[in-house]
N, C-alpha and C positions, 0 to 999 in steps of 0.2 A: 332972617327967615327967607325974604325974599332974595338974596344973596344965595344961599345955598342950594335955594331951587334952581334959580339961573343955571349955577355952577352945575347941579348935578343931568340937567338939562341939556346944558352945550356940552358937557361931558362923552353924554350917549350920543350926543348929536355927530361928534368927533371918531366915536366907535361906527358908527350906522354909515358915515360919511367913508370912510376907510375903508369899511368892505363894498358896499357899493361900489365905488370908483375901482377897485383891486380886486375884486371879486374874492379876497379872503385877507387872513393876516392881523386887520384891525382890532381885533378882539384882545390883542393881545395889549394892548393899550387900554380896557377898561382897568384894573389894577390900580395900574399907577395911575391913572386920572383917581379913582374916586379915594386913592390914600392920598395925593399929593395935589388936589385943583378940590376936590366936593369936601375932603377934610373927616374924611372916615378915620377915628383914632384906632380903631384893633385889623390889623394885616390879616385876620382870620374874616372878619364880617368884610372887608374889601373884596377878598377871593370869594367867597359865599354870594353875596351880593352881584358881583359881575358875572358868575359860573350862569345864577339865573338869567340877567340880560343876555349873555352868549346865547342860550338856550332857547330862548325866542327869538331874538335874530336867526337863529338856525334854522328853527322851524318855517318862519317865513318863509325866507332862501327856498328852502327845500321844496314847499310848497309851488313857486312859481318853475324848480326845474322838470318836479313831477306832472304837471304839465303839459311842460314840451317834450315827455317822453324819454329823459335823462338817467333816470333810474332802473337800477337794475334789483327789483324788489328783493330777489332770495334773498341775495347779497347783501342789501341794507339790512334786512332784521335778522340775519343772521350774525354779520360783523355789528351792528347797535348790541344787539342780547347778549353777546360776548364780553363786546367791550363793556356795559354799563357793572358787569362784575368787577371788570380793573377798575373802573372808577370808582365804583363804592369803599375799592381796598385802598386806592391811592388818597382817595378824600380823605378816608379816614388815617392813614398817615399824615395827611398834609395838616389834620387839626390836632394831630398829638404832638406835631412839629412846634417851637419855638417859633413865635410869628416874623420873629426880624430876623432870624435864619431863612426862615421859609422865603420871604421878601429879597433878600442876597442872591439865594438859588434862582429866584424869579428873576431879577437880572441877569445874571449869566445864561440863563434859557434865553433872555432877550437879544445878547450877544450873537450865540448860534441861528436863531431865526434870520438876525437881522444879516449877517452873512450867507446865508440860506438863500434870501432874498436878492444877494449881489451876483448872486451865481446866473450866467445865462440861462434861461429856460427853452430847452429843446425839449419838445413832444415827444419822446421816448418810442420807440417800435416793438410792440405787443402783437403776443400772439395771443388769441382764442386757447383758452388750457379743457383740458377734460376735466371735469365733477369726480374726482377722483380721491382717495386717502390722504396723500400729501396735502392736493390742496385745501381740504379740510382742515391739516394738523395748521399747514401755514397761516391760514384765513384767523383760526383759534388763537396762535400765540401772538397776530402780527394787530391783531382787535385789542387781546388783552393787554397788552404793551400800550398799545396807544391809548388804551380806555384807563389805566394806569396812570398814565402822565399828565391826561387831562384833567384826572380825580385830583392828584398831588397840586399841581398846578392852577387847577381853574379857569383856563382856559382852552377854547377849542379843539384844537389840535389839530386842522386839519391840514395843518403842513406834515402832519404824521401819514393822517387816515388816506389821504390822495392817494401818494406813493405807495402807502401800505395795499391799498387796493388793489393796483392796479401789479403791485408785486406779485400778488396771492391769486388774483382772475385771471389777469390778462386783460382786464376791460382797456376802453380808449379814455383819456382822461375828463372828455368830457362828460360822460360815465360817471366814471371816478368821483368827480368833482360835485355832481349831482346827488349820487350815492351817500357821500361822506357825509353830504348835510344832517340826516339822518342819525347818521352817530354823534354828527355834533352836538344834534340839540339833544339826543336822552344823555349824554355824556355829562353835557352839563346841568339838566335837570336831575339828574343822580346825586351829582356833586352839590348843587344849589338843595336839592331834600337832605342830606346827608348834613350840610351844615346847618341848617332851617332845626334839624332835631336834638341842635344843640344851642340853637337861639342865637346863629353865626350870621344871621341875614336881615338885612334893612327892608322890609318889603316893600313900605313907601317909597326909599332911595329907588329902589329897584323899578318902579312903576315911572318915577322922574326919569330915569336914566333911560329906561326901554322907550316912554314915547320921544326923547329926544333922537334917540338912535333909529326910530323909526322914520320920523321927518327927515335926518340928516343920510337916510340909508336910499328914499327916495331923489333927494337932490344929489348921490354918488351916482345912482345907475344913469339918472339923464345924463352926468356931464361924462360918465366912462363911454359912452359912445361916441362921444365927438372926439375925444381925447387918447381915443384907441389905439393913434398913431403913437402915442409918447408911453405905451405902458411900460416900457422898458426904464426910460427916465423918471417914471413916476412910482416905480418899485424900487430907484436906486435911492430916490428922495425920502421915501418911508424906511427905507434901510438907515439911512442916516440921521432919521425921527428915532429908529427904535436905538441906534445906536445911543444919541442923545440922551434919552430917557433911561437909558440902562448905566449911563454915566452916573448920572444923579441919584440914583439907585444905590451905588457903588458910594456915593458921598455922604449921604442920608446912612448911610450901614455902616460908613468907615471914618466919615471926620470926623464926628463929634470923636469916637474911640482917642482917634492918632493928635484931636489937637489936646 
């Protein structure tokens, strides 16, 4: 008993730590922590379960960049209200899916992230757009898309919702970044209600896992300031986390079959 709380404890603690120091990404690592380290047996309550931690991590975040004036209100409840449609449709594919199917694709989304990741990151040159038709249709299909994958997937997306963002406005990314919070966390409070109404969600786990990720979310931001210097090397080393973990993923789905 006390074994599993630990586990599902440093688990969250591991997710909260991540995005803290990286300022996103981590989330993508509750999954495989709570099927392969906390020992959750059904890949449906795993996604369920993490969808809700993503979602208050989210909200948090969100909260400290609304704040500092990061946000760009229309825009978040208009891309949130959007998106939380794709995610109610995506969830709801992702529970009619085959759970170790679903768990296979969830690696290979791991792949692309973690390549994502490897990519230098230049601040991109945006312009201010007009409130215009287009950018409504765009804003519309580029929410539902992303609100979509986050349903299916269960987690954040805001390696979507950034760039989506800032594809569709023109905002600065740190905008962007601020904004997206936002859609992350009803994104994954859709997903996490969606599975919850079919008894897919550990809420205890969930309460372990959220205040571990809270502790470890606080010990990322202090040390992402001093460490500011190496964020480069320290996105190429969680690239190479996620890559690891998408391996064993791939072994977990594929050995038992082939041996």
């Amino acid at each position: 008993m006390i074994g599993s709380v630990l586990a599902a404890v440093g688990s969250g603690g591991i997710v909260g730590f991540m995005l803290g120091l990286l300022g996103g990404g981590g989330s993508i690592l509750a999954t495989p922590l709570l099927l392969y380290v906390v020992g959750v047996a059904q890949p449906h309550v795993a996604i369920g379960t993490g969808a809700l931690a993503v979602s208050v991590n989210a909200f948090a975040n969100f909260t400290s960049h609304a704040i500092k004036g990061h946000v760009w209100w229309r825009c978040a409840a208009v891309f949130a209200a959007l998106g939380v449609l794709g995610a109610l449709a995506g969830s709801s594919l992702g529970k009619a899916m085959d759970g170790d199917r679903l768990i296979l694709l969830f690696g290979i989304l791991m792949v692309v992230v973690g390549a994502l990741m490897l990519k230098p990151r230049k601040p991109p040159s945006v312009e201010s757009r007009p409130i215009d038709l287009k950018m409504c249709f765009v804003t519309a299909a580029v929410a539902l898309a992303a609100g979509a994958a986050s349903g299916f997937f269960g987690i954040g997306g805001g390696f979507l919702i950034v760039p989506g963002l800032m594809l569709a406005t023109g905002m600065p990314m740190i905008n962007a970044i601020g904004t997206s919070l936002l859609s992350v966390g009803a994104f994954g409070l859709a997903t996490a209600l969606n599975y919850a109404a079919s008894g897919l969600v550990d809420w205890w786990l969930a309460t372990e896992f959220i205040g571990g990720g809270i502790a470890g979310g606080i010990l990322g931001m202090r040390l992402a300031t001093r460490l500011s210097g190496y964020k480069n090397t320290l996105n190429r080393l969680f690239a190479a986390l996620i890559f690891v973990v998408a391996g064993y993923i791939f072994y977990r789905s594929w050995g038992p079959t082939m041996a």
